[in-house]
C-alpha positions as CSV (number, residue, x, y, z in Angstrom):
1,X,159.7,200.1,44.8
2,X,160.1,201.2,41.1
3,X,158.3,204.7,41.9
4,X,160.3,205.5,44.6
5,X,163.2,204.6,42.6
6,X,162.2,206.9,39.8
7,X,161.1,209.8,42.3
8,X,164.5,209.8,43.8
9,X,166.2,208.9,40.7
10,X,167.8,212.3,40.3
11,X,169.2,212.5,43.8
12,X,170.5,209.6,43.4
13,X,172.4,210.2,40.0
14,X,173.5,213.5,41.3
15,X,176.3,211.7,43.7
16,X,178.3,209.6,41.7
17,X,178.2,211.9,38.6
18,X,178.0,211.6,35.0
19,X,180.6,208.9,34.5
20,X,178.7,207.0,37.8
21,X,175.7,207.0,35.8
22,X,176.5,205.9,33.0
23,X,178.1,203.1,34.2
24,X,174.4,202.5,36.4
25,X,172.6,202.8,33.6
26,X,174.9,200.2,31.4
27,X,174.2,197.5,34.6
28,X,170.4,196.8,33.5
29,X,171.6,195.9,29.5
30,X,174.5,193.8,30.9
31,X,171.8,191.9,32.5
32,X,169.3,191.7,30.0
33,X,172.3,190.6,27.2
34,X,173.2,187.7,29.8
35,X,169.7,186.7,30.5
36,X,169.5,186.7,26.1
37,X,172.0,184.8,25.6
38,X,171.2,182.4,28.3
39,X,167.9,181.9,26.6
40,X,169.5,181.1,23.4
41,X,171.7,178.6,24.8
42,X,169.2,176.8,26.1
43,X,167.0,177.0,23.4
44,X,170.0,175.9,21.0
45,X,170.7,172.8,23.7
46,X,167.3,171.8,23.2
47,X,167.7,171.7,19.7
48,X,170.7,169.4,19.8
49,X,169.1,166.9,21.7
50,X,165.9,166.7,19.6
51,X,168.0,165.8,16.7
């Protein structure tokens, strides 16, 4: 799935333009920075209730 992705990934960027794909491209690190600091919280929970 992620070759096709990135064998198509100019056609598909060609539609929604520049401003389109920057906005695509900013969706991945939204996720990852959510995922983070879902990590930390639970590691800083755990922490708390080992004290």
């Amino acid at each position: 799935m992620t070759l096709s992705l990135l064998n198509y990934s100019e056609n598909l960027l060609r539609r929604p333009g520049r401003a389109g794909a920057r906005t695509i491209s900013r969706i991945p690190a939204f996720i990852l920075l959510a995922i983070g600091v879902q990590v930390i919280r639970e590691g800083l929970r755990g922490l708390i209730a080992g004290m």
